[in-house]
PDB file of N, CA, C and O in Angstrom:
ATOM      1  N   UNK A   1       6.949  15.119   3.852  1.00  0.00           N
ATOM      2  CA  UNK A   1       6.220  15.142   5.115  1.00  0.00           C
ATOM      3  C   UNK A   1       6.260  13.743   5.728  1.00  0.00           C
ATOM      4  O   UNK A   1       6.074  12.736   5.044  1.00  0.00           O
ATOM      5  N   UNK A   2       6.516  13.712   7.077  1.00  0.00           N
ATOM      6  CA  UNK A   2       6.432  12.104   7.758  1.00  0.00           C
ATOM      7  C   UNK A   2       5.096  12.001   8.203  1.00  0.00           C
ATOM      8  O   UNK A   2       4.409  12.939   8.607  1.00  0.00           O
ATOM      9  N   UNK A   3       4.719  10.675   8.099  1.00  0.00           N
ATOM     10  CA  UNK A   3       3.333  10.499   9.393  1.00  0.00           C
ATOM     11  C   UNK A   3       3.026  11.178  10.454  1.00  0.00           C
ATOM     12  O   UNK A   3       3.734  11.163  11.461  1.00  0.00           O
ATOM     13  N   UNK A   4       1.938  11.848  10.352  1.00  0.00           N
ATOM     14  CA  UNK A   4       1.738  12.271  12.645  1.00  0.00           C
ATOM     15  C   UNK A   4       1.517  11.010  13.341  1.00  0.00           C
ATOM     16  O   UNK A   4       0.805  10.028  13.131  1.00  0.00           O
ATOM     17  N   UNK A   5       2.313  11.335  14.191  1.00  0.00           N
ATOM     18  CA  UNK A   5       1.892  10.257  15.353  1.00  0.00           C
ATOM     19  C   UNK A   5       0.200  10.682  15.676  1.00  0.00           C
ATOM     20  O   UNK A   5      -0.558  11.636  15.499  1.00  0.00           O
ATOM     21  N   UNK A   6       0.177   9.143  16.330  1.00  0.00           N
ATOM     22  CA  UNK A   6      -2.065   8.819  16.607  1.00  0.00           C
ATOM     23  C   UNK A   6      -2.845   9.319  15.545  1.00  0.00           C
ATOM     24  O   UNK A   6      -4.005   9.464  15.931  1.00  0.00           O
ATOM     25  N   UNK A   7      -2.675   9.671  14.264  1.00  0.00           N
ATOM     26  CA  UNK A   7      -3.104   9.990  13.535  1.00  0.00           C
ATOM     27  C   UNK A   7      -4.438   8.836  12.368  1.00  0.00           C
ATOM     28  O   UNK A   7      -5.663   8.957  12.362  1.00  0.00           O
ATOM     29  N   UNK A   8      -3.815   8.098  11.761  1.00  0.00           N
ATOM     30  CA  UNK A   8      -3.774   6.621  11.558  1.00  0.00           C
ATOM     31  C   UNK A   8      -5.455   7.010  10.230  1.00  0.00           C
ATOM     32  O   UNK A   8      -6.161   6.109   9.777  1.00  0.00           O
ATOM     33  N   UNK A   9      -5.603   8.158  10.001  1.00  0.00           N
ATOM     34  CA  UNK A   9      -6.411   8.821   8.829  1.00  0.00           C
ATOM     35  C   UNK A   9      -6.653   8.227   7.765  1.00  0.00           C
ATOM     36  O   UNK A   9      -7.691   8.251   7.104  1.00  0.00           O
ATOM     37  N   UNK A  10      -5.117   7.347   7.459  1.00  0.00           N
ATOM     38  CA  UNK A  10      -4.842   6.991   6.158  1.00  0.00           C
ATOM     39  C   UNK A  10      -5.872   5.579   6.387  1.00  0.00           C
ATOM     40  O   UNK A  10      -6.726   5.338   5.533  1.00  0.00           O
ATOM     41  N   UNK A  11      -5.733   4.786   7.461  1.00  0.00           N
ATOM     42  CA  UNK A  11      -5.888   3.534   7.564  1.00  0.00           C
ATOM     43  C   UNK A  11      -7.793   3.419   7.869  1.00  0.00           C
ATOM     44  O   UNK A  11      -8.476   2.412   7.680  1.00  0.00           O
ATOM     45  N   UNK A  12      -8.225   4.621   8.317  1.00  0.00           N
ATOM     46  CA  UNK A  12      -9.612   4.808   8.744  1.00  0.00           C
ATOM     47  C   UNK A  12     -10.445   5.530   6.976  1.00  0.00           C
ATOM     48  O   UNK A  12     -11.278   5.007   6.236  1.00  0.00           O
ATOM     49  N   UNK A  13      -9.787   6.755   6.892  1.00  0.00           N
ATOM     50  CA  UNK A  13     -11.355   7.379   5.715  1.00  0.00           C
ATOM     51  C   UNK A  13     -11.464   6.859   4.564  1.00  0.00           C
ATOM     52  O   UNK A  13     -12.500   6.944   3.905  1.00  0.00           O
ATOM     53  N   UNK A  14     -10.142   6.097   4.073  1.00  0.00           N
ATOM     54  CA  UNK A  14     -10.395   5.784   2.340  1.00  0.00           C
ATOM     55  C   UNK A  14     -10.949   3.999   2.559  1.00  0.00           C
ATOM     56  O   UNK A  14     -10.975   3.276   3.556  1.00  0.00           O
ATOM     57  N   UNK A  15     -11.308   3.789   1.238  1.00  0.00           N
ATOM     58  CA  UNK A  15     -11.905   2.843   1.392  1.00  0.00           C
ATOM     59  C   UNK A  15     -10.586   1.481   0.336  1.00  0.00           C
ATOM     60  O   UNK A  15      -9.609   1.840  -0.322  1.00  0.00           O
ATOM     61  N   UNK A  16     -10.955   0.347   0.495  1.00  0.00           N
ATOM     62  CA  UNK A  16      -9.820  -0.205   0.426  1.00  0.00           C
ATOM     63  C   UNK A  16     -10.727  -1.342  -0.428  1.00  0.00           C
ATOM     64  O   UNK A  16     -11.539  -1.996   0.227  1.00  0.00           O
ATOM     65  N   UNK A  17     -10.585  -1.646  -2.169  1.00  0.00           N
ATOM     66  CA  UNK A  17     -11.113  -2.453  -2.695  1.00  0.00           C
ATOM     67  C   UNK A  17     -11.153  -4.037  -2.451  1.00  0.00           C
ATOM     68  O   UNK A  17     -12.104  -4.815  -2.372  1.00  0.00           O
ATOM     69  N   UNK A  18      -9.736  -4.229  -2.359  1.00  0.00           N
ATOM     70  CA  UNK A  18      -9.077  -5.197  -2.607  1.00  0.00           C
ATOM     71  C   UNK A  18      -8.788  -5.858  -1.029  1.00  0.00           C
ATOM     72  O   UNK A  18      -8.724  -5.098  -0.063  1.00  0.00           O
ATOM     73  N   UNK A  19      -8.648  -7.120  -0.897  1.00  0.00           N
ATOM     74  CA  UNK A  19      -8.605  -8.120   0.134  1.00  0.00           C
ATOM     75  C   UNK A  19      -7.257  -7.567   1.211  1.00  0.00           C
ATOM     76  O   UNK A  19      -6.184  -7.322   0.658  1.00  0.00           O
ATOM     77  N   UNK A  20      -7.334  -7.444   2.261  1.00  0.00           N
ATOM     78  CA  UNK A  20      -6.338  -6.604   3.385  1.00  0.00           C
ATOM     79  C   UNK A  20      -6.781  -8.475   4.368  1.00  0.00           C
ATOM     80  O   UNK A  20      -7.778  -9.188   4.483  1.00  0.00           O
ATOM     81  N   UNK A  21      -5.583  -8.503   4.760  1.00  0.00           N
ATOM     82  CA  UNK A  21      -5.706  -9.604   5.872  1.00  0.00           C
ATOM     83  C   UNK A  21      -6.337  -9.834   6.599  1.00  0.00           C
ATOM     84  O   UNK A  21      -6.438  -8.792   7.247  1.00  0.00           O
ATOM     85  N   UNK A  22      -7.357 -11.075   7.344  1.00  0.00           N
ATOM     86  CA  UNK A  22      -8.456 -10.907   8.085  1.00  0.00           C
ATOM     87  C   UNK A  22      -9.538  -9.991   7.418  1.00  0.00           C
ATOM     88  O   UNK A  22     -10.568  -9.718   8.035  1.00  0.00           O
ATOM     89  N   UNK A  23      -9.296  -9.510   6.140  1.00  0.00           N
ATOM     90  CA  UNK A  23     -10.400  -8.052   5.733  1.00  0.00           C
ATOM     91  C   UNK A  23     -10.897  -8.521   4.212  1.00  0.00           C
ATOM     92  O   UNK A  23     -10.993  -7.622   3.377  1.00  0.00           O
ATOM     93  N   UNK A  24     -11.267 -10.087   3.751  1.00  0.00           N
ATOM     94  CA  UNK A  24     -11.461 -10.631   2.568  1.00  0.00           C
ATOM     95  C   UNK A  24     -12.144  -9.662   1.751  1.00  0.00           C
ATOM     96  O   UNK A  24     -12.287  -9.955   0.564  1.00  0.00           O
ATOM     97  N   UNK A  25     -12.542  -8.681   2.122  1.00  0.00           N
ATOM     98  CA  UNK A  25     -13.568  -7.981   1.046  1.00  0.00           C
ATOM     99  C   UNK A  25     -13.126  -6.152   1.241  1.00  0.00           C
ATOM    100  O   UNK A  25     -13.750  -5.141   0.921  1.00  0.00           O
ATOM    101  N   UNK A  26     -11.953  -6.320   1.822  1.00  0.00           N
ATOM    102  CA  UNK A  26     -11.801  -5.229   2.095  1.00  0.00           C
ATOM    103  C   UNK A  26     -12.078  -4.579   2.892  1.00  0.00           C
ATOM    104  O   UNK A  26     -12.436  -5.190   3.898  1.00  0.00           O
ATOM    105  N   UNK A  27     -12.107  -2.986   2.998  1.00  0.00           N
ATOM    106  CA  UNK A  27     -12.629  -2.248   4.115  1.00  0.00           C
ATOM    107  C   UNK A  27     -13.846  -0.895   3.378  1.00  0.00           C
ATOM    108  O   UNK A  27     -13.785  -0.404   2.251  1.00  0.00           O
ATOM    109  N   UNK A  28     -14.628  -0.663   4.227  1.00  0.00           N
ATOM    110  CA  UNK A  28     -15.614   0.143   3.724  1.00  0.00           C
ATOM    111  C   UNK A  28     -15.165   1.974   4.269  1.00  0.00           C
ATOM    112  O   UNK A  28     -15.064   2.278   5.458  1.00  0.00           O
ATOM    113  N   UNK A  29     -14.947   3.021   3.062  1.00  0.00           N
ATOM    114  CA  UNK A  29     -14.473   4.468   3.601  1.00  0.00           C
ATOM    115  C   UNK A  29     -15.411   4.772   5.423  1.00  0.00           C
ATOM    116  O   UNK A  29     -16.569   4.558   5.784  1.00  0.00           O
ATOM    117  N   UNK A  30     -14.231   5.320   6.118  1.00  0.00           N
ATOM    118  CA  UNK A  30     -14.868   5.262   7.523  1.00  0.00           C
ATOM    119  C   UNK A  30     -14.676   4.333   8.434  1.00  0.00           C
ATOM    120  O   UNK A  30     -14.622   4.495   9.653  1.00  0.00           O
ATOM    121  N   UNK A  31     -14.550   3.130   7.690  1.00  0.00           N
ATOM    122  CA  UNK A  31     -14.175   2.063   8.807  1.00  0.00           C
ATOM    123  C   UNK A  31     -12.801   1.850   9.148  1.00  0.00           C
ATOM    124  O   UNK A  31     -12.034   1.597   8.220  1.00  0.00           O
ATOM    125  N   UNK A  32     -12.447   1.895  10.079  1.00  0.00           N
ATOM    126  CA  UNK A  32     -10.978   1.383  10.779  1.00  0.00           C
ATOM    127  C   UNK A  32     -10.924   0.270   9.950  1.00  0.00           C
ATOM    128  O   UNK A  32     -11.739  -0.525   9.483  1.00  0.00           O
ATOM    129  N   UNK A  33      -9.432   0.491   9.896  1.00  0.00           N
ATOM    130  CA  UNK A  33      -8.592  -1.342   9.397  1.00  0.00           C
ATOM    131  C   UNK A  33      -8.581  -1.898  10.467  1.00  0.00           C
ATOM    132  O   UNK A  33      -8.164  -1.340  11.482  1.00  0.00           O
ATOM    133  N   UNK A  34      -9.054  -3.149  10.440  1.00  0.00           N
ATOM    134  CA  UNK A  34      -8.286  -4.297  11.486  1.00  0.00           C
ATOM    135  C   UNK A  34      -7.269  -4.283  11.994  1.00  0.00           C
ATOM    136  O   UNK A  34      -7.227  -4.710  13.148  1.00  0.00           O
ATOM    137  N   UNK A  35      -6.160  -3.845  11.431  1.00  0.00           N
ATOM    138  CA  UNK A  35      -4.734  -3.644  11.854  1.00  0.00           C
ATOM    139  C   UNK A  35      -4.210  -2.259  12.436  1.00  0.00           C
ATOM    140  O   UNK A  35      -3.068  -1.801  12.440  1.00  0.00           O
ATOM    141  N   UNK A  36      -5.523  -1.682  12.977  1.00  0.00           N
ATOM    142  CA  UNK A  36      -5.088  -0.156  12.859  1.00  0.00           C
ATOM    143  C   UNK A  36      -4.698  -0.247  14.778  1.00  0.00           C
ATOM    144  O   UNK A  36      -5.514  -0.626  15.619  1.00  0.00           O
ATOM    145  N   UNK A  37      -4.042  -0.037  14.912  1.00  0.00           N
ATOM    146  CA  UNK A  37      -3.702  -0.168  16.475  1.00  0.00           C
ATOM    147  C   UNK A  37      -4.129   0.873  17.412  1.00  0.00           C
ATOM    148  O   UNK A  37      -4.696   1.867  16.958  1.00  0.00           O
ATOM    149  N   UNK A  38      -3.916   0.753  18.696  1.00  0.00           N
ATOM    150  CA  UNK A  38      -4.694   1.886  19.464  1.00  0.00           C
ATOM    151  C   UNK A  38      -4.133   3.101  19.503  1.00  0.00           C
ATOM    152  O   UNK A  38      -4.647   4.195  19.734  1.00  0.00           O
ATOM    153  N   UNK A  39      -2.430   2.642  19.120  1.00  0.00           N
ATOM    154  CA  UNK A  39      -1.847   4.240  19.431  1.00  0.00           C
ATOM    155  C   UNK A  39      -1.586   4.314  18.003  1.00  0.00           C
ATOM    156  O   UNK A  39      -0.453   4.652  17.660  1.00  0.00           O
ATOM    157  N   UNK A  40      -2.550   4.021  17.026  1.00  0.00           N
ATOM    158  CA  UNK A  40      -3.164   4.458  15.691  1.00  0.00           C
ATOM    159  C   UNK A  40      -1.663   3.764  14.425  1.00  0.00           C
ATOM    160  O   UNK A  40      -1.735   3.932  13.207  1.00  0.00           O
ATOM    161  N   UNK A  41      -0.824   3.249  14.913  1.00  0.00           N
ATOM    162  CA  UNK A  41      -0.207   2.471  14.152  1.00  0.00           C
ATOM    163  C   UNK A  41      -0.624   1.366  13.146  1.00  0.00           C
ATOM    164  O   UNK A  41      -1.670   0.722  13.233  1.00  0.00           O
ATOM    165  N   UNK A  42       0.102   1.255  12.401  1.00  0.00           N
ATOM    166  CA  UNK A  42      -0.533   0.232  11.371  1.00  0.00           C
ATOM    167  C   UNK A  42       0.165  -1.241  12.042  1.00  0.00           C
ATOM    168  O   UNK A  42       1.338  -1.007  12.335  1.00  0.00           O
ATOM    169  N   UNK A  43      -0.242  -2.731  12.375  1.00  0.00           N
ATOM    170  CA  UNK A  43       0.190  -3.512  12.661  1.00  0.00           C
ATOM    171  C   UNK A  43       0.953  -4.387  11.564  1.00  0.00           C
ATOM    172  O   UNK A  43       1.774  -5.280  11.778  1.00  0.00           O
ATOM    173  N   UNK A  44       0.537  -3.970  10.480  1.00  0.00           N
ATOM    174  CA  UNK A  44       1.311  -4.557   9.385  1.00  0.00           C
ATOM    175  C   UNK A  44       2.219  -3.736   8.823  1.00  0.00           C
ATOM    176  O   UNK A  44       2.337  -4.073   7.645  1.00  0.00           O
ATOM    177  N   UNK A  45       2.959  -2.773   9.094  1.00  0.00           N
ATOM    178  CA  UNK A  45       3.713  -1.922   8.709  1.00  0.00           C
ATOM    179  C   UNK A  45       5.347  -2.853   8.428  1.00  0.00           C
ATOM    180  O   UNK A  45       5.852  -3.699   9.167  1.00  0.00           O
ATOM    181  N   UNK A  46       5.720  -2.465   7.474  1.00  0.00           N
ATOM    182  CA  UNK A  46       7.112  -3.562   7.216  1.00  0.00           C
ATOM    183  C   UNK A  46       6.961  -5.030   6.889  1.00  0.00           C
ATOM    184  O   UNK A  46       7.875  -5.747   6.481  1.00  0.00           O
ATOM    185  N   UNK A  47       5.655  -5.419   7.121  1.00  0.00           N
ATOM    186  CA  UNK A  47       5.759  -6.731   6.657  1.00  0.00           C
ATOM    187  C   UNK A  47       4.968  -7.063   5.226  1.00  0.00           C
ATOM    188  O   UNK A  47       4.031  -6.518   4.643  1.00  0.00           O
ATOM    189  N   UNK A  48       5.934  -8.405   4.904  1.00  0.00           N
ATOM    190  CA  UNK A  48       5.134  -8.715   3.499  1.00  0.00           C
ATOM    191  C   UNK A  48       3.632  -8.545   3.019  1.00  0.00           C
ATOM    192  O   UNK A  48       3.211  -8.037   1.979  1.00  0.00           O
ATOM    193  N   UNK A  49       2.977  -9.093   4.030  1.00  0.00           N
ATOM    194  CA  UNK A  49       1.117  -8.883   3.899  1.00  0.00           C
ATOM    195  C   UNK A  49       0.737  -7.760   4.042  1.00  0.00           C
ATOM    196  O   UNK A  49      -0.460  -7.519   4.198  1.00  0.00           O
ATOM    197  N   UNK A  50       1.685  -6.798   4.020  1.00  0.00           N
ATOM    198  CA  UNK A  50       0.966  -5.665   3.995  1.00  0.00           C
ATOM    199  C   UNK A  50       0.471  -4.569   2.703  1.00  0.00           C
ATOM    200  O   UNK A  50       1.293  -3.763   2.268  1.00  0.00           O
ATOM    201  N   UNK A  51      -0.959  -4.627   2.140  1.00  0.00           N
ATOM    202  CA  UNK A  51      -1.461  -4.683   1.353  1.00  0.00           C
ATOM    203  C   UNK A  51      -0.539  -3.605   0.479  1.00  0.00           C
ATOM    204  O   UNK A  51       0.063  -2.840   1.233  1.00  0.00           O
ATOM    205  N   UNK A  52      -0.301  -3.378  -0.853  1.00  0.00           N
ATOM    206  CA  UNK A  52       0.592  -2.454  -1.620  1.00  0.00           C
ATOM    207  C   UNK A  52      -0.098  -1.093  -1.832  1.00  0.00           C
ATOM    208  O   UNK A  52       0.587  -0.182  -2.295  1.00  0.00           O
ATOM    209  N   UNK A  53      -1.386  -0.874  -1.537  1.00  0.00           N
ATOM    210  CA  UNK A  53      -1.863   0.091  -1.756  1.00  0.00           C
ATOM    211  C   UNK A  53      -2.008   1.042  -0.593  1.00  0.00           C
ATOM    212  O   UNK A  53      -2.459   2.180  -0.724  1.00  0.00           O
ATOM    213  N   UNK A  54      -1.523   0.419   0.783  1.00  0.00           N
ATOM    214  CA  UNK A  54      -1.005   1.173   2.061  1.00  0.00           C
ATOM    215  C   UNK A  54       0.411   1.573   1.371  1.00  0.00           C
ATOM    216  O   UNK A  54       0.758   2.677   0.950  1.00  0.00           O
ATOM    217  N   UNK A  55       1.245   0.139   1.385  1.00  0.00           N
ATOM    218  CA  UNK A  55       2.645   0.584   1.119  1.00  0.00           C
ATOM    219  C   UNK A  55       2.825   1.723   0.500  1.00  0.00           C
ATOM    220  O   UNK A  55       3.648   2.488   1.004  1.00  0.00           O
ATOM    221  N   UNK A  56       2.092   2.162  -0.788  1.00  0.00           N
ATOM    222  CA  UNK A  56       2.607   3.411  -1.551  1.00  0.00           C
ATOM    223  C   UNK A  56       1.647   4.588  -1.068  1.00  0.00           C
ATOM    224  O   UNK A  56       1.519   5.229  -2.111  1.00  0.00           O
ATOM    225  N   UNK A  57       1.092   5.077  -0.347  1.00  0.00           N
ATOM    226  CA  UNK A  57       0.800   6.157   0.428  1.00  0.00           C
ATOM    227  C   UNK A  57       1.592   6.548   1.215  1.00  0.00           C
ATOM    228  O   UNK A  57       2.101   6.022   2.205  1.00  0.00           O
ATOM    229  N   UNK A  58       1.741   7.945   0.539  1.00  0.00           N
ATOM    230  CA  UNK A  58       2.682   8.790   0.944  1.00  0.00           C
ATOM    231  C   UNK A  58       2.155  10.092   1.939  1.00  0.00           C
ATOM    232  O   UNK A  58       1.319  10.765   1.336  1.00  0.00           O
ATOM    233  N   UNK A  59       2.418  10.546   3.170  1.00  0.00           N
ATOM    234  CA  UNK A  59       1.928  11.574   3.669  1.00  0.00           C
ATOM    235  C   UNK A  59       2.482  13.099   2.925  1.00  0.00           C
ATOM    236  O   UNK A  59       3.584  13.489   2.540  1.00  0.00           O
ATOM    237  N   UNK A  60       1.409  13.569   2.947  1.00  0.00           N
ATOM    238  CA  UNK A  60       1.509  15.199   2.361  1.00  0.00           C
ATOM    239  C   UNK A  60       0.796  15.853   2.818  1.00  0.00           C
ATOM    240  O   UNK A  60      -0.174  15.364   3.396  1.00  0.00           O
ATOM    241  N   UNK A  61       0.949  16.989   2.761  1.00  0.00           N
ATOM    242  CA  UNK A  61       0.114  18.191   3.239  1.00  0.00           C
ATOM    243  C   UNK A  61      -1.235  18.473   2.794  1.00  0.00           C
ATOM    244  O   UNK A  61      -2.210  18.843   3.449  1.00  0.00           O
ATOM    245  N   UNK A  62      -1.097  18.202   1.420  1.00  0.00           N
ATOM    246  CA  UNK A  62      -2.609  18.561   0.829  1.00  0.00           C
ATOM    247  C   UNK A  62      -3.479  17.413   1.464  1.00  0.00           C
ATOM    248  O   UNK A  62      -4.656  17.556   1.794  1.00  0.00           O
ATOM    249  N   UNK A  63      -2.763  16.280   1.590  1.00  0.00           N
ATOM    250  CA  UNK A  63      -3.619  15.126   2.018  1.00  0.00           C
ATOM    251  C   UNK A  63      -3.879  14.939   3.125  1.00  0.00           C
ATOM    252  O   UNK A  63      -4.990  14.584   3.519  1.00  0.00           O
ATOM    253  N   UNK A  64      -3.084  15.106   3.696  1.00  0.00           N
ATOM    254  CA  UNK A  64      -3.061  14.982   5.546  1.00  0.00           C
ATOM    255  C   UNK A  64      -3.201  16.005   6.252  1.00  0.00           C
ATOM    256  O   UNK A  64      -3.195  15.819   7.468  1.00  0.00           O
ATOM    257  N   UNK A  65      -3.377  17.444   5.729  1.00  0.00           N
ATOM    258  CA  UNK A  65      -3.919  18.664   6.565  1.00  0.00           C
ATOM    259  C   UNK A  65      -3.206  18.807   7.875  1.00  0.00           C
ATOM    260  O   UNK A  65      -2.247  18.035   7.886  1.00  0.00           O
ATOM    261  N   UNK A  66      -3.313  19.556   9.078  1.00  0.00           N
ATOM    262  CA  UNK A  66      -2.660  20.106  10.111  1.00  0.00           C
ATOM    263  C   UNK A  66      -2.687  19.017  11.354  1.00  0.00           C
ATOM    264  O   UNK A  66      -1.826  18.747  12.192  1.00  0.00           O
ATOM    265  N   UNK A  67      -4.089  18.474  11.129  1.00  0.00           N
ATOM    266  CA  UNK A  67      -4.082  17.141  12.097  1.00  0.00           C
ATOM    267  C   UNK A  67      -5.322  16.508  11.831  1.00  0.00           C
ATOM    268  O   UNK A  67      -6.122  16.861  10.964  1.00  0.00           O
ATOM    269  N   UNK A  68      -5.479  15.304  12.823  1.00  0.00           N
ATOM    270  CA  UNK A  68      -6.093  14.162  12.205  1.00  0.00           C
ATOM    271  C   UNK A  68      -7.494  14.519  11.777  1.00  0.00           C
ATOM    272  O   UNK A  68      -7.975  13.828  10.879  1.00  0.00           O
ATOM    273  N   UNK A  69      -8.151  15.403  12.237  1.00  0.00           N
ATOM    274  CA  UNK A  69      -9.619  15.804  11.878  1.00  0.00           C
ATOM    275  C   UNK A  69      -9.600  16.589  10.767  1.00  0.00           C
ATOM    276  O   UNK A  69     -10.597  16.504  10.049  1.00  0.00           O
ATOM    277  N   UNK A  70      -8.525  17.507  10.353  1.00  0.00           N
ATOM    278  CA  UNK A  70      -8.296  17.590   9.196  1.00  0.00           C
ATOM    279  C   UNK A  70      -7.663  16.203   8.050  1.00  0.00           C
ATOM    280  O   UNK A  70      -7.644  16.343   6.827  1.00  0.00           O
ATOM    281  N   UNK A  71      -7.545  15.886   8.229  1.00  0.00           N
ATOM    282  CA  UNK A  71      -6.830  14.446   7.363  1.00  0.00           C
ATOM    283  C   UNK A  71      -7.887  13.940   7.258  1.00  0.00           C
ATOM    284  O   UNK A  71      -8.337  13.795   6.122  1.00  0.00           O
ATOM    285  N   UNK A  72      -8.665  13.488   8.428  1.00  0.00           N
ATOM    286  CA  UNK A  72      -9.721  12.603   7.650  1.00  0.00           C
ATOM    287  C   UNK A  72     -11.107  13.100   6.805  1.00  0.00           C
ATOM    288  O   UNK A  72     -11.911  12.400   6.189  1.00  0.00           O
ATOM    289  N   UNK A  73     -11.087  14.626   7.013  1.00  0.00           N
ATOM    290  CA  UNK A  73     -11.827  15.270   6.205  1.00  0.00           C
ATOM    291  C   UNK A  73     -11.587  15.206   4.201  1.00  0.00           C
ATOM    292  O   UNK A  73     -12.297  14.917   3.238  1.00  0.00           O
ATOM    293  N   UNK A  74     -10.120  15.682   4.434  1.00  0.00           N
ATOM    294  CA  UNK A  74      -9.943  15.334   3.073  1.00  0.00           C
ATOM    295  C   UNK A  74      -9.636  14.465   2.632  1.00  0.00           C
ATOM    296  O   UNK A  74      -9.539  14.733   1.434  1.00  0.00           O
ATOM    297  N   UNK A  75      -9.289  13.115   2.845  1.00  0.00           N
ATOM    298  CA  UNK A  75      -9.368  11.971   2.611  1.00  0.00           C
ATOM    299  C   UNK A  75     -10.587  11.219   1.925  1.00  0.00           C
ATOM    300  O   UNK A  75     -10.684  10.515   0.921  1.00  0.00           O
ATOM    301  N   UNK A  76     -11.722  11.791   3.161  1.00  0.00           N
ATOM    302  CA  UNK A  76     -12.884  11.557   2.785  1.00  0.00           C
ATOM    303  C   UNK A  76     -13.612  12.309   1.407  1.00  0.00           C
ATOM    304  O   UNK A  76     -14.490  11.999   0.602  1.00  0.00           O
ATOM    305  N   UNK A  77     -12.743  13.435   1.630  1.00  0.00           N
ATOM    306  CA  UNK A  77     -13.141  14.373   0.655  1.00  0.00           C
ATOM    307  C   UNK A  77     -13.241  13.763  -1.304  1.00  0.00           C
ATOM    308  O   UNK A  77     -14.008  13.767  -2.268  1.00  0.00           O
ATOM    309  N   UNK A  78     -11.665  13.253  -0.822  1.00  0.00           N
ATOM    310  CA  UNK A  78     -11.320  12.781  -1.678  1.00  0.00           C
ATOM    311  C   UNK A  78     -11.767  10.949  -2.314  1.00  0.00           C
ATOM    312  O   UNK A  78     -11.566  10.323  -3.355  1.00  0.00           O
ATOM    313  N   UNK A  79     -12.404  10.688  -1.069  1.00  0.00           N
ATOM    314  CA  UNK A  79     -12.705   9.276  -1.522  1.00  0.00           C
ATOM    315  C   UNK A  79     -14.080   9.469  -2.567  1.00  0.00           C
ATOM    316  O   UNK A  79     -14.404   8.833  -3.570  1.00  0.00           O
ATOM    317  N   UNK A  80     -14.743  10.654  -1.856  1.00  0.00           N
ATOM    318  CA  UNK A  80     -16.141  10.888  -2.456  1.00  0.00           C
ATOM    319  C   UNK A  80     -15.986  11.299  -3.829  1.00  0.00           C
ATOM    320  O   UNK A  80     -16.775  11.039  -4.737  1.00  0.00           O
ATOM    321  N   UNK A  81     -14.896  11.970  -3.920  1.00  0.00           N
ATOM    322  CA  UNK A  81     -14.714  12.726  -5.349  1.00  0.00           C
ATOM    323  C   UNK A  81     -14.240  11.564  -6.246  1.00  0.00           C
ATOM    324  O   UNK A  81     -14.211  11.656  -7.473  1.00  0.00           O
ATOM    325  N   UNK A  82     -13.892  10.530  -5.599  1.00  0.00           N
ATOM    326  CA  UNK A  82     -13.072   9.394  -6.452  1.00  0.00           C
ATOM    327  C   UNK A  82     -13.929   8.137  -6.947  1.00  0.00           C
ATOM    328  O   UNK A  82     -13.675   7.379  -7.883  1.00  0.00           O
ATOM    329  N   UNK A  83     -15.116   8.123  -5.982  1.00  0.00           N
ATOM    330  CA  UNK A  83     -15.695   6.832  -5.885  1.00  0.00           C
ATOM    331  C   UNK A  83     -16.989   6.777  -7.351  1.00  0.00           C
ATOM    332  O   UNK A  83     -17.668   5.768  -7.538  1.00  0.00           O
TER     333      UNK A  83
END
């Protein structure tokens, strides 16, 4: 499965432990990344600083659902079940 375009699910519901650029403490589940752009792109996409735990997220179906209100449901779903 590829990314949806304006989607950007991945970068908003899970929560992100570890230090993301400009983001020393991370990001809290729910909160937009700093880098998350308006037409929902990641601004660090391809480059070195871009944290490894974006890099290896992979879009799928079970994860990313039909569209973005589905995606960020189970995302969330899943952060809760994880945390």
């Amino acid at each position: 499965m590829e990314c949806r375009s304006n989607c950007g699910a991945c970068c908003i519901a899970p929560s992100i432990s570890g230090p993301l650029p400009g983001m020393p403490n991370g990001k809290a589940a729910g909160e937009p990344c700093l880098h998350l752009l308006e037409d929902m792109r990641c601004a660090l996409f391809g480059k070195p600083e871009r944290p490894a735990v974006c890099g290896t997220f992979k879009a799928m179906a079970d994860v990313c659902g039909i569209n973005q209100t589905e995606a960020l449901w189970l995302i969330d779903e899943l952060e809760s079940a994880t945390c």
